[in-house]
DRENTORKOL-3810 file (N, C-alpha, C; in nm, 4 decimals):
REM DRENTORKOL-3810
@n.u->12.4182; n.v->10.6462; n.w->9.8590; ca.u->12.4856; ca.v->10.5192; ca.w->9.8414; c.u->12.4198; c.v->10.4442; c.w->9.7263
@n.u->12.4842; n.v->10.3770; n.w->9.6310; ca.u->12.4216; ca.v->10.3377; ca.w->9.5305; c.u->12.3817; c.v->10.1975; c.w->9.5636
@n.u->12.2912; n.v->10.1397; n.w->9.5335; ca.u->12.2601; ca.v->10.0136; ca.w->9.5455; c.u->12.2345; c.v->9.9229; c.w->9.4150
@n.u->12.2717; n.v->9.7709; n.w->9.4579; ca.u->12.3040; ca.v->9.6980; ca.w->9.3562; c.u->12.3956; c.v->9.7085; c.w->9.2592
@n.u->12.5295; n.v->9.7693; n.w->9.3148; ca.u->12.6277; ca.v->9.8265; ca.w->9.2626; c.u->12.7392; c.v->9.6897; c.w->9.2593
@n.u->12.7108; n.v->9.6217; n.w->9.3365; ca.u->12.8408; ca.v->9.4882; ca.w->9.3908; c.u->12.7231; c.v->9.4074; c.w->9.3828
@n.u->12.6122; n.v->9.3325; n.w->9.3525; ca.u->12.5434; ca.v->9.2034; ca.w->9.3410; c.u->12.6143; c.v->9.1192; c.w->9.3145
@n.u->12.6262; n.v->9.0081; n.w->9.3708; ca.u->12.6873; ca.v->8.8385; ca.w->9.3002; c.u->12.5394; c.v->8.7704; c.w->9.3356
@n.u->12.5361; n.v->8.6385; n.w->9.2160; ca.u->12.4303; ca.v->8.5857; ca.w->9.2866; c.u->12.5314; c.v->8.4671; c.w->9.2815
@n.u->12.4704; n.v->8.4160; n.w->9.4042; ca.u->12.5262; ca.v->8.2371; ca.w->9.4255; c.u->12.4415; c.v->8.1125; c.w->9.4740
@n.u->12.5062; n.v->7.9969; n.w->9.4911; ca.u->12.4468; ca.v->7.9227; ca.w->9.5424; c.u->12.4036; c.v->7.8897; c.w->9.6988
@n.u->12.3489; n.v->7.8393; n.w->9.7316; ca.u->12.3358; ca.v->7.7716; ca.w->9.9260; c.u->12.4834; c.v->7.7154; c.w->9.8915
@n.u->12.5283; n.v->7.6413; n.w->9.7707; ca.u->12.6521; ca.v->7.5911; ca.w->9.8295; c.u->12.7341; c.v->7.6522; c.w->9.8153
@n.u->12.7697; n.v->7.7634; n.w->9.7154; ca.u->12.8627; ca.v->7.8124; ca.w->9.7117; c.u->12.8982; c.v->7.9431; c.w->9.8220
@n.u->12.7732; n.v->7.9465; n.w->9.8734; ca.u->12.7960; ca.v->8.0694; ca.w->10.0346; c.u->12.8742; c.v->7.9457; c.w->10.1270
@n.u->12.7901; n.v->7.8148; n.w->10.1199; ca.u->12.8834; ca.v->7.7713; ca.w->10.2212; c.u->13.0051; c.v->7.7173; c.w->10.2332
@n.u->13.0510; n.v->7.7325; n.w->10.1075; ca.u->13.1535; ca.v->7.6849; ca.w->10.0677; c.u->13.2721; c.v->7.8367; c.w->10.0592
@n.u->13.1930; n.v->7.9734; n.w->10.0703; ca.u->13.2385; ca.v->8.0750; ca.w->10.0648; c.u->13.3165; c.v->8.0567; c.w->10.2452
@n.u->13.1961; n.v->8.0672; n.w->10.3134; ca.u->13.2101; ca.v->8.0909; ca.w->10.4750; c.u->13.2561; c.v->7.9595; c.w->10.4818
@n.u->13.3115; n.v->7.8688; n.w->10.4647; ca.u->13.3822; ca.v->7.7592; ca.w->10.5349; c.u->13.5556; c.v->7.8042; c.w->10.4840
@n.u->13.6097; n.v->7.8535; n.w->10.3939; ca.u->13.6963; ca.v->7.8996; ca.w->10.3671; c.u->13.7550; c.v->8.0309; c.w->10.4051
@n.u->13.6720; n.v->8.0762; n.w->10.4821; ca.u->13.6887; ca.v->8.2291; ca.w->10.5512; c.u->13.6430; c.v->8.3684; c.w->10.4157
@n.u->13.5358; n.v->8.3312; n.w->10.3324; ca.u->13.5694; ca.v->8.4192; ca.w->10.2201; c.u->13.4849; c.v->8.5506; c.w->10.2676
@n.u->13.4348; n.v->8.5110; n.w->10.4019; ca.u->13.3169; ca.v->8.6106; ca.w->10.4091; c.u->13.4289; c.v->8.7954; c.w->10.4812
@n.u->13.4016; n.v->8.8545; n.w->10.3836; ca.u->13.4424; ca.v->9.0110; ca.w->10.4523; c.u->13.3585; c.v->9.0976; c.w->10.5235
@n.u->13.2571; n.v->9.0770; n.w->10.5962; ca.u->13.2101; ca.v->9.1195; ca.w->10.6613; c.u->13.2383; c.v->9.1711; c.w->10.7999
@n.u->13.2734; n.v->9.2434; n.w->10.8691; ca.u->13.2935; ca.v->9.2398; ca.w->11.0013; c.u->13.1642; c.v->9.2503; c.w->11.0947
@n.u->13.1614; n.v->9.1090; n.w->11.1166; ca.u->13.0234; ca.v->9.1209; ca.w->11.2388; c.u->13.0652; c.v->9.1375; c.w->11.3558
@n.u->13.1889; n.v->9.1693; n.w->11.3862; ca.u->13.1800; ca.v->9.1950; ca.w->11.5821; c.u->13.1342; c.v->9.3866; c.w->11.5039
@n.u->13.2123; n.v->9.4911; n.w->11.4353; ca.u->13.1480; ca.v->9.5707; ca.w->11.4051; c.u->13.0048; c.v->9.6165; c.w->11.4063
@n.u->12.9484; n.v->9.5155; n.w->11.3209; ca.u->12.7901; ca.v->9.4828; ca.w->11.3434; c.u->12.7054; c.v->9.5207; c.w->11.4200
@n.u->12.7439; n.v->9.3888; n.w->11.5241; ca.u->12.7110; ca.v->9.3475; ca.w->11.6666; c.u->12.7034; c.v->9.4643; c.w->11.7586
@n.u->12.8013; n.v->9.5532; n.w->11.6941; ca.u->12.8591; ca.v->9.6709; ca.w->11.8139; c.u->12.8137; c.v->9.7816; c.w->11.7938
@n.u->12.7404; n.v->9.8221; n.w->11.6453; ca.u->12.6693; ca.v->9.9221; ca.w->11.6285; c.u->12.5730; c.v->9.9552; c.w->11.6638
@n.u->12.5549; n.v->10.0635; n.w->11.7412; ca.u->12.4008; ca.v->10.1323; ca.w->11.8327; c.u->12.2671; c.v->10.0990; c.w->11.6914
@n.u->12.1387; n.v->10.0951; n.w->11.7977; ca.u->12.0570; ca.v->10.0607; ca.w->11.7365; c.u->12.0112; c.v->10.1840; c.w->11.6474
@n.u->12.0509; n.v->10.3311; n.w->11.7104; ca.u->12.0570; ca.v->10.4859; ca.w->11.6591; c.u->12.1217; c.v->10.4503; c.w->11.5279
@n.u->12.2306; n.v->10.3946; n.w->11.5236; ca.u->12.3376; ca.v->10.4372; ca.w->11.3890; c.u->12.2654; c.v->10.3448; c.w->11.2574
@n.u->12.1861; n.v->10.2200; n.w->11.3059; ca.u->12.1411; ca.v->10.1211; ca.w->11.2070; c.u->12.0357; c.v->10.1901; c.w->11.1431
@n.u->11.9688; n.v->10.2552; n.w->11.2389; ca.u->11.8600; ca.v->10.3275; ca.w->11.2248; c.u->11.8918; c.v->10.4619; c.w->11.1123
@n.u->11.9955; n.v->10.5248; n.w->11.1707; ca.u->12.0330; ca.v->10.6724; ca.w->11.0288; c.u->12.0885; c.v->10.6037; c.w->10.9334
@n.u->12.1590; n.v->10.4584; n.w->10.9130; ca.u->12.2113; ca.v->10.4458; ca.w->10.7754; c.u->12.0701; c.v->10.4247; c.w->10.6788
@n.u->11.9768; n.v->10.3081; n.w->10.7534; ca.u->11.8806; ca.v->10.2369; ca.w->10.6832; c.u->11.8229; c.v->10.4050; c.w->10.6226
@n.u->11.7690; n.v->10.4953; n.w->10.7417; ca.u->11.7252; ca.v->10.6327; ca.w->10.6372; c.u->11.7636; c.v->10.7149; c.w->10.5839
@n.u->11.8946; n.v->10.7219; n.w->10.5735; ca.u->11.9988; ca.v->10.7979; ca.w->10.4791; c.u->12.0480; c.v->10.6817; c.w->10.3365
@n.u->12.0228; n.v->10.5505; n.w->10.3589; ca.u->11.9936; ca.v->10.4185; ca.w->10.2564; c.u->11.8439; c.v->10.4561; c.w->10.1795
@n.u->11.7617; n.v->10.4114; n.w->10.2505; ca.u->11.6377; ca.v->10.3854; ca.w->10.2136; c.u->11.5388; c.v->10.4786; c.w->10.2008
@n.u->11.5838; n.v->10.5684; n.w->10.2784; ca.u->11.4783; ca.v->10.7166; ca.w->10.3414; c.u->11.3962; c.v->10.6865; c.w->10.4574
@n.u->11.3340; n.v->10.7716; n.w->10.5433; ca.u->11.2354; ca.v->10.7131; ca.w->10.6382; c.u->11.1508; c.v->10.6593; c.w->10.6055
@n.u->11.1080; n.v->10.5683; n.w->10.7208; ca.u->10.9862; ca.v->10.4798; ca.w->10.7110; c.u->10.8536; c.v->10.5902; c.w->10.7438
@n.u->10.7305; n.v->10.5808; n.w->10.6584; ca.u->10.6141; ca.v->10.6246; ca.w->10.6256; c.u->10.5580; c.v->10.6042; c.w->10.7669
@n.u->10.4791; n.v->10.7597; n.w->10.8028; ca.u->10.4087; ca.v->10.7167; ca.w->10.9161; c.u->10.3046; c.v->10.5975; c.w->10.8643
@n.u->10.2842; n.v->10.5362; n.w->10.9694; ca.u->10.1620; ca.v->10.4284; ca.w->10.9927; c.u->10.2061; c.v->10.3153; c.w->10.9467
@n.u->10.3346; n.v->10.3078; n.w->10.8796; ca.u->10.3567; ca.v->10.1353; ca.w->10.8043; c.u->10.3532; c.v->10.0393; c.w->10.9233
@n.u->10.3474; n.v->10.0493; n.w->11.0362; ca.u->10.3231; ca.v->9.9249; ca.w->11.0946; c.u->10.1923; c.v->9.8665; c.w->11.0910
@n.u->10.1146; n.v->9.9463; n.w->11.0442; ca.u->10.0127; ca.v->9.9013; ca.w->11.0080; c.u->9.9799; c.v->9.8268; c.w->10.9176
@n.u->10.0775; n.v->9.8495; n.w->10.8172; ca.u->10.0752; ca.v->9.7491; ca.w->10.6741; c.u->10.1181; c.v->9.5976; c.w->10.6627
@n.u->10.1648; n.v->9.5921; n.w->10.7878; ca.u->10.2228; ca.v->9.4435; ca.w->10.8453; c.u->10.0764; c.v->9.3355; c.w->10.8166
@n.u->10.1179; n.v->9.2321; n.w->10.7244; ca.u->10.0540; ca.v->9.1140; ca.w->10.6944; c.u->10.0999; c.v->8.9958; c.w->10.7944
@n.u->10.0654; n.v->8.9463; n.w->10.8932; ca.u->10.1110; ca.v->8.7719; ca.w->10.9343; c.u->10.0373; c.v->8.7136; c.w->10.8415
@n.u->10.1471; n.v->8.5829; n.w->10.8322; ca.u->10.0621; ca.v->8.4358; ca.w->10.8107; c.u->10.1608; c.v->8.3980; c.w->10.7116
@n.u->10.1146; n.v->8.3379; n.w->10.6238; ca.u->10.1579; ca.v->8.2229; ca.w->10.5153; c.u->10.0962; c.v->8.3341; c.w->10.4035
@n.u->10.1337; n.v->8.3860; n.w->10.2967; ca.u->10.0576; ca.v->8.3711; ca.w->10.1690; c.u->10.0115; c.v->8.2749; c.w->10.0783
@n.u->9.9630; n.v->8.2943; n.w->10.0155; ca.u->9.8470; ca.v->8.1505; ca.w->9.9988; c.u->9.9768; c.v->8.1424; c.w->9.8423
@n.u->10.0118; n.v->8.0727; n.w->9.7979; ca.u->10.1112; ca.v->8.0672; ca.w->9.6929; c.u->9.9993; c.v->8.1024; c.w->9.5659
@n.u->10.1210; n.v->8.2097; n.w->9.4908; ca.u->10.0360; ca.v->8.2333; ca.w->9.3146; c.u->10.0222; c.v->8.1484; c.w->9.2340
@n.u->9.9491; n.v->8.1623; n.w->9.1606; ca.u->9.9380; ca.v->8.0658; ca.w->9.0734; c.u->9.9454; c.v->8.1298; c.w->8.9334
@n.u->9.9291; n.v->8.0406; n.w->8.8148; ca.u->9.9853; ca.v->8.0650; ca.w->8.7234; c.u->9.9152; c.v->8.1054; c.w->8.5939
@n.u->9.9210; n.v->8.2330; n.w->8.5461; ca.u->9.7479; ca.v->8.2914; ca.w->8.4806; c.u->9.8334; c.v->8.3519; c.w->8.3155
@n.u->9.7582; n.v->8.3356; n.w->8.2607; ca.u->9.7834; ca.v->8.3797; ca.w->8.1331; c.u->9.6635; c.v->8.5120; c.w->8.0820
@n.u->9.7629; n.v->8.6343; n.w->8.0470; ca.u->9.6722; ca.v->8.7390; ca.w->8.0457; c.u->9.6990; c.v->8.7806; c.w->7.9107
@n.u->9.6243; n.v->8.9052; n.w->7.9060; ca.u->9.6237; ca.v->8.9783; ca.w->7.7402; c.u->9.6591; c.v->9.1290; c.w->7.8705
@n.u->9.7588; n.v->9.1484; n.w->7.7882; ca.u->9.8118; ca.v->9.3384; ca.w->7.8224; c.u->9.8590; c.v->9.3799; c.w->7.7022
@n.u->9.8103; n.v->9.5079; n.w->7.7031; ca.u->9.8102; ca.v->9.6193; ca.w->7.5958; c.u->9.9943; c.v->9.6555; c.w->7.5896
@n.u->10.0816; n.v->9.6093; n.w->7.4370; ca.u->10.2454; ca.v->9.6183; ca.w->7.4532; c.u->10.2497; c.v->9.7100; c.w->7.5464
@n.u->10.2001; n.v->9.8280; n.w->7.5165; ca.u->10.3091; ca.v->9.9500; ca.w->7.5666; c.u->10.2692; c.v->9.9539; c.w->7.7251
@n.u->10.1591; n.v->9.8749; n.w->7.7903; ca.u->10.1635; ca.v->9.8405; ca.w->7.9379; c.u->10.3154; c.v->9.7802; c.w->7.9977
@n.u->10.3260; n.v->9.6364; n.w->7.8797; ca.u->10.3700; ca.v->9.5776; ca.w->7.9172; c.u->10.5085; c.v->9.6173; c.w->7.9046
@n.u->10.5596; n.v->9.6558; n.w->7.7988; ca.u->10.6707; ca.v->9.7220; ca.w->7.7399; c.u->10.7089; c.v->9.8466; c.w->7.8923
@n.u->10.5955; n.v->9.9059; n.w->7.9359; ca.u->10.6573; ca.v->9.9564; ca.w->8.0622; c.u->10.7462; c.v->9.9058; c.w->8.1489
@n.u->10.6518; n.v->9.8350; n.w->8.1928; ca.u->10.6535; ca.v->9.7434; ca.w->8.3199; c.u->10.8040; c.v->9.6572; c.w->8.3240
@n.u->10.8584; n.v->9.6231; n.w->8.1703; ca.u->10.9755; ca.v->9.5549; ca.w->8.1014; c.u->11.0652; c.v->9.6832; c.w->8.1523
@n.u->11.0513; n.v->9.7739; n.w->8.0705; ca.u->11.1695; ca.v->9.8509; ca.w->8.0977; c.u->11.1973; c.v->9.9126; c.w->8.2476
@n.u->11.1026; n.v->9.8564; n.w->8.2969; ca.u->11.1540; ca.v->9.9101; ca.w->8.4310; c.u->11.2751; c.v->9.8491; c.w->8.5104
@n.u->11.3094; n.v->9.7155; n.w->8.4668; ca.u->11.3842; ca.v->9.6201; ca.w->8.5198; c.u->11.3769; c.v->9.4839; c.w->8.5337
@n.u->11.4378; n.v->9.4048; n.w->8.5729; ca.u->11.4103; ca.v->9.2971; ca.w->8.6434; c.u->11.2815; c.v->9.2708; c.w->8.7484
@n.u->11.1766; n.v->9.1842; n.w->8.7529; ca.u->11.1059; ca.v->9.2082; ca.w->8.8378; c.u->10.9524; c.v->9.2506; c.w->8.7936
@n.u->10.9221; n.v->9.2507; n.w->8.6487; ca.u->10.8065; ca.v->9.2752; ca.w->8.5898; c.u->10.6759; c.v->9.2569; c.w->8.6428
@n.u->10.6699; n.v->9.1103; n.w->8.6414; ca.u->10.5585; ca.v->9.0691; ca.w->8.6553; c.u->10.5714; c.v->9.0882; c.w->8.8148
@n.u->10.6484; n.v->9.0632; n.w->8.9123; ca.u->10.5964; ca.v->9.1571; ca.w->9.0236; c.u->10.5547; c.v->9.2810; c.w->9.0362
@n.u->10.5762; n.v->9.3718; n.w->8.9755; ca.u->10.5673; ca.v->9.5099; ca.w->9.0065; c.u->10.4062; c.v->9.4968; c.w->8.9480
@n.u->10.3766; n.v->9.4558; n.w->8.8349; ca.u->10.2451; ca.v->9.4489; ca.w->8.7631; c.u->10.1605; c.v->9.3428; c.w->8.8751
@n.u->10.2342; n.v->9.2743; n.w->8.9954; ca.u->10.1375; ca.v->9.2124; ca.w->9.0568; c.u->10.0865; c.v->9.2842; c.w->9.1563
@n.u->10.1918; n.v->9.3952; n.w->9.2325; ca.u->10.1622; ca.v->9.4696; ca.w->9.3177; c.u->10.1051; c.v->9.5623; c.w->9.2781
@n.u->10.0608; n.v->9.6180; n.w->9.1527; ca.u->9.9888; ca.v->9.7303; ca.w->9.0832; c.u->9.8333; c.v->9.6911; c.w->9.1052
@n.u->9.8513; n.v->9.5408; n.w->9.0692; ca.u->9.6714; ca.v->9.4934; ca.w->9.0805; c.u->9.6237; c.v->9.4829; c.w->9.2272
@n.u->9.7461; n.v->9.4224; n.w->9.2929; ca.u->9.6958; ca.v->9.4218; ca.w->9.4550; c.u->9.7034; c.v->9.5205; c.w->9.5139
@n.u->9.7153; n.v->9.6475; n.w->9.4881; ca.u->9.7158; ca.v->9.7905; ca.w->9.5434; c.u->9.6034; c.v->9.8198; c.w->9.5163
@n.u->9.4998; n.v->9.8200; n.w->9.3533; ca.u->9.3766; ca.v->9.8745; ca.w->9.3325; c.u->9.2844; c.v->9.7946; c.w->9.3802
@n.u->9.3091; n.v->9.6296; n.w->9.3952; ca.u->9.2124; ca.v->9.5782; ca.w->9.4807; c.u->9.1946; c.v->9.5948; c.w->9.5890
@n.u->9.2995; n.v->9.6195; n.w->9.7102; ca.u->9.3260; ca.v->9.6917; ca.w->9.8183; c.u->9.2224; c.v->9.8403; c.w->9.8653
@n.u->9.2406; n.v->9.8806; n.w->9.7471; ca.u->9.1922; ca.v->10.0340; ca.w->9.7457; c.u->9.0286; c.v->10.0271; c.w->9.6962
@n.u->8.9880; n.v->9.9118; n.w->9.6700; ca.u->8.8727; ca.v->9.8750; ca.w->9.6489; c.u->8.7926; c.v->9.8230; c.w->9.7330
@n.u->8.8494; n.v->9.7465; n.w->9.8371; ca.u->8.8019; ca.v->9.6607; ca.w->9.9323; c.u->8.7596; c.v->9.7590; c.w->10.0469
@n.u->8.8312; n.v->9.8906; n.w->10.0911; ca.u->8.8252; ca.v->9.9626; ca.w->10.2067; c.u->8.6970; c.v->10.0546; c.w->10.1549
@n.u->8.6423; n.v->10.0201; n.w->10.0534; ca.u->8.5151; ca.v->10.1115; ca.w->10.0168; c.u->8.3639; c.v->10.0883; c.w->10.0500
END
């Protein structure tokens, strides 16, 4: 199944201004009615299975909010990280918090 194939982005008002007009096509009694089995094979025939042990990777709490840093990266780092998509400087944030991660358990 391809994803991000149909994206719209909108507003809080314009969803509610969608669903007050009936625009929503969704069928949620469908939904509602689907076994927890069937949610379960789309999400891993969608997504693939979930990794043994990820419940383990579960964070609670609040994250402490980012803040705002000005760096020096080498273009063709950065030029990666660009062509990968939308979403740069996250992916380059989760790159650093993975090796610090992998640093800390040592």
């Amino acid at each position: 199944m391809a994803k991000k194939e149909n994206l719209v982005t909108m507003t809080l008002e314009q969803v509610k201004e969608m669903l007050a007009n009936g625009g929503d096509r969704s069928d949620w009694e469908a939904v509602r009615a689907m076994p927890q089995e069937e949610v379960d094979r789309l999400a891993d025939e969608e997504d693939g299975p979930l990794p043994e042990g990820w419940e383990k990777t579960i964070v609670f709490g609040i994250p402490q909010p980012k803040k705002a840093v000005h760096i020096r990266l080498d273009a063709q780092v950065l030029n990666w990280f660009k062509s990968q998509g939308p979403g740069y400087q996250t992916r380059i944030n989760e790159v650093l918090r993975a090796f610090v991660a992998s640093r800390q358990r040592n």
